[in-house]
N, C-alpha and C positions, 0 to 999 in steps of 0.2 A: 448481665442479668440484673444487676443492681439498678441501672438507670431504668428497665423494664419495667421491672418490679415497683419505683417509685410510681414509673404513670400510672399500669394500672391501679394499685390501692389510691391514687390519687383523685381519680376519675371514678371510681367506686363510693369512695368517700365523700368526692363532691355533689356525688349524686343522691346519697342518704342526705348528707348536711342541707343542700337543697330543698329538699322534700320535706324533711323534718321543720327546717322554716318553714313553709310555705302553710304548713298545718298550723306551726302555733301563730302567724300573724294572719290567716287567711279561711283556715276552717272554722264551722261554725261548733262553739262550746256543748257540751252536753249536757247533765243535769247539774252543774254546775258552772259559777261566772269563771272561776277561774281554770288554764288550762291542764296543772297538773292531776286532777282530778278525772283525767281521762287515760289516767296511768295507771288504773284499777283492769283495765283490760289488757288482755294478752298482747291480743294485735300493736296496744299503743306501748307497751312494755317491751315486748320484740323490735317495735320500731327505732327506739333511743336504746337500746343495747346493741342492733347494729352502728348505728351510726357512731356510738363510742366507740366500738369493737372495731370499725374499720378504720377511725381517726387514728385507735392505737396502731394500727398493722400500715398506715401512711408513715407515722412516725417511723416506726421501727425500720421500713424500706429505706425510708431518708439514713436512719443510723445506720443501715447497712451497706448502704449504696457509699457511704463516706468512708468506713472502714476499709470500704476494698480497694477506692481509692486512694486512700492512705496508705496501702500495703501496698499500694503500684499492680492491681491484676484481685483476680478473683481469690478467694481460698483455693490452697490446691487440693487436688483430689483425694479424696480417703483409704487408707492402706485396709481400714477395718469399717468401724462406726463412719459416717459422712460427717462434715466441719458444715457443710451448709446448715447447723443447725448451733447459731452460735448461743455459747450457752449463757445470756446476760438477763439480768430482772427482767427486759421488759417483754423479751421472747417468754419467761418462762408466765409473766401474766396473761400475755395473748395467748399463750395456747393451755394456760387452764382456763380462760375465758371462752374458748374456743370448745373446747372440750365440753365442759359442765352446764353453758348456756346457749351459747350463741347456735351453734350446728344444731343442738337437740333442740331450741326454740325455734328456731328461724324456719326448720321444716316443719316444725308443728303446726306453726301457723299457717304454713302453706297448704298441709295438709288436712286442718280441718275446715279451713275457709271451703277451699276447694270441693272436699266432700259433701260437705253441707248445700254448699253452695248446687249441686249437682243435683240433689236431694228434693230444695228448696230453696229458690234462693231469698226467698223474706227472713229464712231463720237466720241469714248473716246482716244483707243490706233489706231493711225495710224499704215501704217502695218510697216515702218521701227524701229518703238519705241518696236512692240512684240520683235523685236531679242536684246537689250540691255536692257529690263527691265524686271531680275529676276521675275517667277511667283512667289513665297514669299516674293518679296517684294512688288509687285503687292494687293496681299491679306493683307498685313500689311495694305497698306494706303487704300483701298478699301472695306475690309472683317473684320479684326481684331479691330475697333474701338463699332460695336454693340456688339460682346460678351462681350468684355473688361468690356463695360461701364453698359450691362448687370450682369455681375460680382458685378462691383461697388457700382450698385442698390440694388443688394442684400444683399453687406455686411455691408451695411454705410447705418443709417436714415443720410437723404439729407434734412436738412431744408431748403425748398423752400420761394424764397421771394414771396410778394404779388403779385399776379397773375398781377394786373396792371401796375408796377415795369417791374415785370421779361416778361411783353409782351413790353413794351414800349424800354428794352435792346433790347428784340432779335430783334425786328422790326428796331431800328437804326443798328443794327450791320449787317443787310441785305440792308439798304440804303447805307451803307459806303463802306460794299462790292462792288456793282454796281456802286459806285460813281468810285473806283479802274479800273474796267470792261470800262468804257469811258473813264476813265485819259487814259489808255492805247491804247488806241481809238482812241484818239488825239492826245495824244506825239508819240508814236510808230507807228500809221498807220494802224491799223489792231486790229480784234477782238481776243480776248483771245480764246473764245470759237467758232469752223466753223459752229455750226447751227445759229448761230446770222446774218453769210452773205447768210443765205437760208432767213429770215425773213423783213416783210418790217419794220419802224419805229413802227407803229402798233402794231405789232407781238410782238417785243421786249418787246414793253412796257405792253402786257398781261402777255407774258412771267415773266417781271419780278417782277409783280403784282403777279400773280401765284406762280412764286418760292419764295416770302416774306410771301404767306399763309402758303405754306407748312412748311416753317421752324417754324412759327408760331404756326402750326398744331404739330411739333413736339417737341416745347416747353412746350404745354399743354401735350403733353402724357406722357413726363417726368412726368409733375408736379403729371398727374393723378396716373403715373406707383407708385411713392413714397408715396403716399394715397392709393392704394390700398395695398402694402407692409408692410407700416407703421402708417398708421392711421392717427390721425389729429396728429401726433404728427409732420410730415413733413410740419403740417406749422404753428406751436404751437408758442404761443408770444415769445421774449427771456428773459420777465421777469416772463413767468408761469414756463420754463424752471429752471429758477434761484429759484423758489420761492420751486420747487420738491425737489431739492439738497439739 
């Protein structure tokens, strides 16, 4: 499992890191010359927290792929809790990175590109942007993050933090975002996104009420998706963990 595990995160990973280059030395800038400046939006935000997020879970395959070769054989099987969940810093940052960002962004993005997209699709790709932006790399940052992380799910128990914890992350890191959505509002002049200048102040503010449940919404399904996968073991203490080993 260990050698397995290294390819695929490795091949996951090579394939965000790919893409992710290929945007900052190949796509064309947006309303500014330089590129981080395209970090104000979600999509490009989702884009560089996968590609971290699977670098880390490349590493961690490698440290665990050597562990078991170092032990001569797999972990052995669990009398109670499972040992496939070893308990060291960098498991416990991927899967609060897991948890709090990556799974609830990664679908969001999928999910309102998509819907939008269904809708209208100018409200996402204007039509001058269809002729300079590759459809595979289009499906990278839009399509490619639910299998991936689908993948992920399956391969890795994800110890999830407490559901109070890892609601009270996603919920700021959706205030912080919106707080970004008005800096730009105010410094620059203009809204990130053109359905914000169809809506009154009102609107917005359902809107962004609304889009803070959803991610919410899809922070619990992560957490349910790894309970239903993995059992109570995705949110098993770290010292019932320790106490199996």
């Amino acid at each position: 499992m260990g050698v397995f595990s290294v390819l695929i995160y490795g091949i996951i990973f090579g394939t965000w890191a790919v893409a992710l280059g290929y945007d900052v030395l190949f796509m064309p800038r947006l309303y500014k010359e330089w590129w981080a400046a395209k970090l104000c939006f979600m999509t490009m935000i989702n884009f560089v927290l996968q590609t971290v997020y699977f670098g880390l879970c490349f590493i961690r395959a490698i440290v665990d792929a050597w562990h078991e070769t170092k032990d001569k054989g797999p972990h052995r099987r669990h009398p109670g809790l499972p040992t496939y969940w070893p308990n060291s810093k960098l498991h416990r940052v991927c899967d609060f990175i897991y948890a709090t960002s990556a799974f609830p962004l990664g679908f969001a993005t999928v999910f309102l590109f998509w819907s939008l997209y269904l809708i209208e699709p100018t409200l996402v790709i204007p039509k001058w942007a269809e002729h300079i932006i590759p459809k595979w790399h289009n499906h990278m940052t839009h399509t490619a993050p639910v299998p991936f992380l689908l993948v992920d799910t399956l391969l890795m128990c994800h110890h999830m933090p407490p559901r109070k914890t890892g609601s009270i992350v996603a919920i700021a890191l959706v205030v912080f975002y919106f707080g970004i959505i008005g800096a730009v509002k105010i410094f620059d002049g203009f809204w990130l996104y053109p359905v914000f200048d169809m809506l009154t102040p009102f609107q917005r503010g359902l809107l962004m009420i609304g889009g803070g449940f959803v991610f919410w919404l899809l922070y619990i399904l992560g957490d349910l998706l790894n309970g239903m996968l993995w059992g109570r073991a995705s949110h098993a203490m770290t010292t019932e963990v320790k106490k199996v080993k």
